[in-house]
C-alpha distance (Angstrom), angle and dihedral (degrees) to the residues before:
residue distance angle dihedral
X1 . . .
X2 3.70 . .
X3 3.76 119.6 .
X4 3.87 100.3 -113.0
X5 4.33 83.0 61.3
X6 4.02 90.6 45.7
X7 4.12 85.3 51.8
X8 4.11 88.5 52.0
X9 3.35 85.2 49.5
X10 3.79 97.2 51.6
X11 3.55 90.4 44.6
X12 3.87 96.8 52.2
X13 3.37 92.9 47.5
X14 3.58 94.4 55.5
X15 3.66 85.4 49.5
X16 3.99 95.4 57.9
X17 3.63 86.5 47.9
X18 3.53 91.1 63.6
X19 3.62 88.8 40.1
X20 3.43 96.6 56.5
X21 3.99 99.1 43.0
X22 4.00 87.6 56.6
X23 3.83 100.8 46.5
X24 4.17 85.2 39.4
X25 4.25 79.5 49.3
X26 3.96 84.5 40.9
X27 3.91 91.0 66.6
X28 3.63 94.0 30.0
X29 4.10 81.2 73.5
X30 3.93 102.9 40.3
X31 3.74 79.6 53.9
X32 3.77 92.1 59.2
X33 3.99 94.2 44.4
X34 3.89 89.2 41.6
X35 3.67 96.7 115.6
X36 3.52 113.2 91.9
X37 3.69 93.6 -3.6
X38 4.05 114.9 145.4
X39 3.77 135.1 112.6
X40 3.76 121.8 -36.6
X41 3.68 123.2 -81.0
X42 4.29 119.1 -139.2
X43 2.97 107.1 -45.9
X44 4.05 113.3 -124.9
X45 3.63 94.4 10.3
X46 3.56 110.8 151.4
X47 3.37 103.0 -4.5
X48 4.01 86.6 108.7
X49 3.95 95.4 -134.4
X50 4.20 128.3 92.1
X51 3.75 120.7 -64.4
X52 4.00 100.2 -115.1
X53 4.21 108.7 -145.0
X54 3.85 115.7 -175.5
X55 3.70 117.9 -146.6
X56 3.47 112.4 -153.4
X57 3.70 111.3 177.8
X58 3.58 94.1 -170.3
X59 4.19 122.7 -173.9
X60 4.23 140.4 -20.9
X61 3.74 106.6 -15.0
X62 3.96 99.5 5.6
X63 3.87 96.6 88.3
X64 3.99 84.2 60.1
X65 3.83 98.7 49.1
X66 3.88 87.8 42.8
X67 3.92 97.4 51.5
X68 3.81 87.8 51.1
X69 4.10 94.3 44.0
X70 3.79 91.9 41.4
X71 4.00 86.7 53.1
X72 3.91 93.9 47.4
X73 3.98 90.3 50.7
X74 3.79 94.3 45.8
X75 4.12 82.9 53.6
X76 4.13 90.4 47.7
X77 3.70 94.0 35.5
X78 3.73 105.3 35.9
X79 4.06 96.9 115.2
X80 3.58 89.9 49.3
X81 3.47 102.9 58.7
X82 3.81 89.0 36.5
X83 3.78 84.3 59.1
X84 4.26 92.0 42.7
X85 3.63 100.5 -112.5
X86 3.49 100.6 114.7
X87 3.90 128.9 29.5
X88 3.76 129.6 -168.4
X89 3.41 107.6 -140.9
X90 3.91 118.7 -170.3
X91 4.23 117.5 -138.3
X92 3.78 112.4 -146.8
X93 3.75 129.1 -170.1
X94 3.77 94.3 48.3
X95 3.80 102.0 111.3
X96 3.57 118.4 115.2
X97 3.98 88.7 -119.9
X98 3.66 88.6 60.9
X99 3.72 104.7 42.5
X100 3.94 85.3 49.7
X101 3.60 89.3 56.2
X102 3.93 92.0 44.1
X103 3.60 90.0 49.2
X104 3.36 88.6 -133.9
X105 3.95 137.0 111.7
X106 4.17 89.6 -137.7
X107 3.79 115.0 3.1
X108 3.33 117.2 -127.2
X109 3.57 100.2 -116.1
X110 3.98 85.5 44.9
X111 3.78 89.5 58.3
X112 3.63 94.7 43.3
X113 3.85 86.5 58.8
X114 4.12 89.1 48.9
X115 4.35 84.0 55.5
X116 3.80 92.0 48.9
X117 4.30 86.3 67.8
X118 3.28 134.0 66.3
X119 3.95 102.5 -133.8
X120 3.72 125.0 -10.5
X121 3.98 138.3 -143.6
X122 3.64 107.0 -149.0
X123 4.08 124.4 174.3
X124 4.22 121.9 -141.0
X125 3.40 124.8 -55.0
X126 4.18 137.5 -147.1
X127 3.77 110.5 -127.0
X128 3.83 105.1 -153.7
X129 3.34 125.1 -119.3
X130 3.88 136.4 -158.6
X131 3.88 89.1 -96.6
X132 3.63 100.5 62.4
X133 3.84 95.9 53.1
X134 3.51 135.8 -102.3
X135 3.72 129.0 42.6
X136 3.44 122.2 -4.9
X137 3.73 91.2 -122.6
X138 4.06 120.4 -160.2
X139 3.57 115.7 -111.7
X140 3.89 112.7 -80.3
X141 3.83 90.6 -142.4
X142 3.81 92.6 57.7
X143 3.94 89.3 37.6
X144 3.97 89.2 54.4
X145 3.72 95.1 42.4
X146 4.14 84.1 53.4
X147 3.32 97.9 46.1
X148 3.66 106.1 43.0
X149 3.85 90.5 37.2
X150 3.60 100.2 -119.5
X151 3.73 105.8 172.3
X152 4.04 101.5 163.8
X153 3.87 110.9 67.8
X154 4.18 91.8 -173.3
X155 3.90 112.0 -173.2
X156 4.26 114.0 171.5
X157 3.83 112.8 -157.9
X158 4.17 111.9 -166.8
X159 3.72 124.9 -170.6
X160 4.07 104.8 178.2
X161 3.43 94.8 -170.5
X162 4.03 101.1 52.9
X163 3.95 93.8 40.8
X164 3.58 81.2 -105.2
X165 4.09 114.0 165.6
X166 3.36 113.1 145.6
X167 4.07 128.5 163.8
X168 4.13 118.6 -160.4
X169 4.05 116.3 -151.6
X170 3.82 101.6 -167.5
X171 3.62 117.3 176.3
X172 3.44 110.2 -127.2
X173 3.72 115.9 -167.3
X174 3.58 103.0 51.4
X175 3.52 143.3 42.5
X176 3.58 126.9 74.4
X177 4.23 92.2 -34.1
X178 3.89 88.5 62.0
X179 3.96 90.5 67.0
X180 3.64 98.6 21.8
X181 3.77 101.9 112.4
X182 3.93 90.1 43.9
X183 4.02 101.0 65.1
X184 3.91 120.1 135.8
X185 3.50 122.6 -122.9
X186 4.01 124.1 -166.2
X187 3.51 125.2 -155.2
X188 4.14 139.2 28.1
X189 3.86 91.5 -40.3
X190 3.84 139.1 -76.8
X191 3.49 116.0 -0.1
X192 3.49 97.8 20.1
X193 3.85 130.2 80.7
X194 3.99 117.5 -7.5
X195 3.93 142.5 -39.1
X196 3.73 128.3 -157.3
X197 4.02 126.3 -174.7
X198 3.50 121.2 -173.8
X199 3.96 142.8 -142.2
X200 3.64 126.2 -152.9
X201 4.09 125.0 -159.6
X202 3.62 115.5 -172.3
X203 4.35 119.7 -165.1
X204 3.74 83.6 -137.2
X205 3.44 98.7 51.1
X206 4.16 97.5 37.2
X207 4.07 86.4 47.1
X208 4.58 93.5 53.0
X209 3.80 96.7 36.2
X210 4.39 83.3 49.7
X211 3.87 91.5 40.3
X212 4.48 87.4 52.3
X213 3.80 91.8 52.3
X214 4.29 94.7 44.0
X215 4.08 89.0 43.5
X216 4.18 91.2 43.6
X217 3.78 82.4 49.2
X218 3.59 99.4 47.1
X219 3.70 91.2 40.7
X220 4.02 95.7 49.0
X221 3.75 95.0 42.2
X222 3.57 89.6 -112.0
X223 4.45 112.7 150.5
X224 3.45 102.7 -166.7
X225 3.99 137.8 76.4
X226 3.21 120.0 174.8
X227 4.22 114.5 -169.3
X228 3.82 111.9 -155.2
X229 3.73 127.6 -166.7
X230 3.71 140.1 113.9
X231 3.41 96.2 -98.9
X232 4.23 99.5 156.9
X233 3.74 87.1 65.9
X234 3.72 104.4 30.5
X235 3.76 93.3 48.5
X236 4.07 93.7 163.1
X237 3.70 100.3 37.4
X238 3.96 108.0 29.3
X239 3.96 85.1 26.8
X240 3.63 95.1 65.7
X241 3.62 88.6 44.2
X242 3.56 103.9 61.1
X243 3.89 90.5 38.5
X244 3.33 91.5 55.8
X245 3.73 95.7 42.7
X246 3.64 89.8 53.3
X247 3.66 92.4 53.6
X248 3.78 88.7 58.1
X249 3.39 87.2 54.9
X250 3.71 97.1 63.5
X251 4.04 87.3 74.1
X252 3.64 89.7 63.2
X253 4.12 114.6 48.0
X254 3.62 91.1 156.9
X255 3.27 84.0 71.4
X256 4.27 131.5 78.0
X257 3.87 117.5 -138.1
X258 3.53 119.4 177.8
X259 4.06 120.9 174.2
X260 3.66 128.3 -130.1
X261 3.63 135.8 -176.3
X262 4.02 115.1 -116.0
X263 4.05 88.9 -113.7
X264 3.49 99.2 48.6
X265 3.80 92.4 48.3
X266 3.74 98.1 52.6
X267 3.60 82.2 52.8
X268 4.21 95.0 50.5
X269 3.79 87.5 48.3
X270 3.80 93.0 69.1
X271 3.66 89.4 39.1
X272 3.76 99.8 100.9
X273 3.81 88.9 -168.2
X274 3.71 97.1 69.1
X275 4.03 105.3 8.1
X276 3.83 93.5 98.8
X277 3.51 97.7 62.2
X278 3.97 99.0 67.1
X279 3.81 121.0 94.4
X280 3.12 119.8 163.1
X281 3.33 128.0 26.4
X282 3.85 132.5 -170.5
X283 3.88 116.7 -167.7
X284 4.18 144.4 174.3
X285 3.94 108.8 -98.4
X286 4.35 95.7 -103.1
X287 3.83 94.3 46.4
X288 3.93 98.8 36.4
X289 4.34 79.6 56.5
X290 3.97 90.1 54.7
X291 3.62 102.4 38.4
X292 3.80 98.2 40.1
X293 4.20 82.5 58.8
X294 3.82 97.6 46.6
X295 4.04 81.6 42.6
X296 4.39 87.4 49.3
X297 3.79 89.9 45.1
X298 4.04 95.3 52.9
X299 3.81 75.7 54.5
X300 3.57 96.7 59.4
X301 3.69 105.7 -73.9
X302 3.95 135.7 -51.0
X303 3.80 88.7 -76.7
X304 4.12 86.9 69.7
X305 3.41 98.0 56.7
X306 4.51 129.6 80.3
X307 4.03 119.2 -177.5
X308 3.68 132.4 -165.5
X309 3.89 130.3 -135.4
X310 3.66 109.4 -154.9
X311 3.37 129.8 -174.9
X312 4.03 132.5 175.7
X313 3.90 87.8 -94.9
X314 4.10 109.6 20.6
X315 3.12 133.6 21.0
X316 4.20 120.7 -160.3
X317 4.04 113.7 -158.5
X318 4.42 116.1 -157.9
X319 3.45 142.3 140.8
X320 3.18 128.9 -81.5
X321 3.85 102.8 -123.8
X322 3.56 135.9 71.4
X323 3.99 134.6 -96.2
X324 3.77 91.3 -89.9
X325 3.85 92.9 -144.3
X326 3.66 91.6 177.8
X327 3.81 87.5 66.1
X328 3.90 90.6 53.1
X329 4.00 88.4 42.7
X330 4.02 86.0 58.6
X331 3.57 96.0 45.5
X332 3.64 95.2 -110.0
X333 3.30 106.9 110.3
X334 3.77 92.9 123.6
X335 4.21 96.6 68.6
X336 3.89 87.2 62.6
X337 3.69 112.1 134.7
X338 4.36 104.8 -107.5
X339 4.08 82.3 -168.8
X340 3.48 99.2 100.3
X341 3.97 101.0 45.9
X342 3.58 89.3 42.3
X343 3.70 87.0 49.9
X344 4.12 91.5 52.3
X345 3.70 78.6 45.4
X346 4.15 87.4 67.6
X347 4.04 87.6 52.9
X348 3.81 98.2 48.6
X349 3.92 80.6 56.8
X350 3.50 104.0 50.0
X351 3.98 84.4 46.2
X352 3.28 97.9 60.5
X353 3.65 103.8 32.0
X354 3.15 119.7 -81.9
X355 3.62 106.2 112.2
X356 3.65 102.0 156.7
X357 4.07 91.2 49.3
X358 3.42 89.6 45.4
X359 4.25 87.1 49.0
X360 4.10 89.6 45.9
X361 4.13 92.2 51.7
X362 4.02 93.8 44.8
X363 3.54 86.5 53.0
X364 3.77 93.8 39.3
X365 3.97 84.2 45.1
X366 3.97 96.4 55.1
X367 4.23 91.9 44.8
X368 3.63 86.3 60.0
X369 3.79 91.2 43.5
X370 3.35 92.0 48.3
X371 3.84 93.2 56.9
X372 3.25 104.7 27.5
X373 3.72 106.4 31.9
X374 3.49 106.1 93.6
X375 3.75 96.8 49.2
X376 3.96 87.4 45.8
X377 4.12 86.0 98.9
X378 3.68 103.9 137.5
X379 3.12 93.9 -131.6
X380 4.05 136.2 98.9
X381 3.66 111.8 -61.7
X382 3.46 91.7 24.3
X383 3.93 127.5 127.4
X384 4.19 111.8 -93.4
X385 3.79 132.4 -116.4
X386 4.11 84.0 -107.7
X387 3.55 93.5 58.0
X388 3.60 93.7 60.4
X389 3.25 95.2 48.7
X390 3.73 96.1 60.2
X391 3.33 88.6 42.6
X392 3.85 83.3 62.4
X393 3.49 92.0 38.5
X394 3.36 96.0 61.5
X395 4.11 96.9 45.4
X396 3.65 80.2 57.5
């Protein structure tokens, strides 16, 4: 081994010291703020003043799903803002072109504007990469989930006509994204020498993102759980998970929890024999991200499906796919699919209390779908993003 590979070494190791001592200092905390930790309640409820949401249209296609979504809430919420108890508040500064020049993933004045509101609906976002110049920014979805603590990554996925109801608990925070950005590599650069991620699992965080899928189960009359990992392999990481999972579980026996490795379930949830019988699901940060697509596309594609990421004091509500910048690059930007934003949309009402808006929109949401949906391709010839949201409009 020459000496310039022992000093890598030297230096890495130093580095997963450090790494170590903060995520051990990480859990250390959520230990101390345990009690009465869980999910968000509605936001703004009973403080007497307006319920601030950001819009934050973010990159590519996102400023077309948001214009459409923004005009479908101003339709459903038009009395309340009249009345000052909600505001629409647009973020600025979050385009990809700006955090690049920034140099940062979320500018601070950009994230001071995201703490000024009380929950925010934000569209996709680019992460940068070393080919388009610049830093080689972290993703601003893992950065916000970080930052504003956002542990429960909850995406619903209904199919009426198979019985199909199922609720995804991802954790958010953890996982391999947590560390992602901060691997080690040794030797002269890619494709030479060796790489190494990592993947961090916390008791603290296992134990709340377990205890938000039991009490959402409990609470919706669900009586299932099904805890998915890859725990034969992963025996520290996905190990720990489960276990600690299934010591959640113990405070609900009413309810039935069953556990699953990540493979096996992406192969039950194409398995039309058995698929309708899941729930709820509770899931490791990497896998809940994989499944929770295949599970949007057996909906009718990625473009279908919203998600909330709820923390105990914000609570940020997207879609689940990407900016789609080859859409933009071909000019069709316009025939994206609004579905899933809209759908997020639903969530950000329920959350913060507006349950029978929230009720009218889904519904709203799944006429358009259900005339629309099919010719919703994204492609030429296709129906446009403006077309479904008259079409939701209208249901209204």
């Amino acid at each position: 081994m020459n000496k310039d590979i022992e000093r890598q070494i030297d230096q890495a190791a130093e580095e997963f010291r450090a790494m170590l001592a903060e995520q051990y200092e990480r859990n250390e905390r959520m230990k101390a703020e345990a009690e009465g930790n869980g999910p968000a309640g509605a936001a703004g409820a009973g403080d007497g003043g307006a319920v601030v949401i950001g819009l934050a249209p973010g990159d590519g296609i996102g400023p077309v799903i948001m214009d459409e979504t923004k005009a479908v809430l101003g339709q459903l919420l038009a009395e309340e803002a009249a009345a000052g108890r909600v505001e629409f508040r647009e973020i600025t500064g979050f385009t990809i072109e700006e955090r690049l020049a920034a140099g940062e993933t979320v500018p601070a004045d950009v994230l001071a504007q995201m703490q000024a509101c009380d929950v925010m609906l934000k569209g996709p976002t680019t992460t940068p990469n070393a080919a388009m110049g610049g830093k080689n920014l972290e993703s601003a979805n893992v950065f916000l989930r970080k930052k504003f603590d956002l542990f429960a990554n909850v995406r619903p996925v209904h199919i009426e006509d198979e019985g199909i109801d199922w609720t995804f608990f991802r954790e958010n925070t953890e996982g391999e994204y947590a560390l992602g950005s901060r691997g080690i590599r040794l030797g002269n650069g890619a494709g030479e020498g060796l790489s190494v991620d990592f993947k961090v699992t916390t008791s603290e965080g296992s134990r709340r993102i377990a205890k938000a899928a039991f009490d959402f189960a409990r609470e919706n009359g669900k009586k299932r759980v099904s805890i998915v990992t890859k725990a034969n392999i992963m025996k520290k990481t996905d190990g720990d998970f489960q276990t600690i999972a299934l010591e959640v579980a113990k405070d609900y026996p009413e309810i039935t929890t069953d556990c699953w490795f990540v493979d096996i379930m992406a192969a039950n949830l194409v398995n039309t024999d058995i698929r309708s019988g899941f729930e709820v699901f509770v899931l490791p940060n990497l896998y809940g991200d994989i499944i929770t697509d295949e599970a949007a596309q057996i909906q009718g594609g990625v473009g279908t499906a919203g998600s909330a990421n709820i923390g105990t004091d914000f609570a940020i509500f997207e879609a689940i796919h990407g900016s789609a910048p080859r859409m933009v690059e071909d000019g069709i930007a316009h025939l994206a699919n609004p579905a899933s934003l809209m759908t997020a949309a639903v969530m950000m009402l329920r959350h913060i209390g507006y349950t029978d808006k929230a009720a009218r929109l889904e519904a709203a949401v799944r006429a358009a779908d259900e005339k629309l949906g099919s010719e919703m391709t994204g492609l030429p010839g296709g129906r446009s993003c403006r077309e479904f949201a008259e079409e939701v409009m209208a249901a209204l």
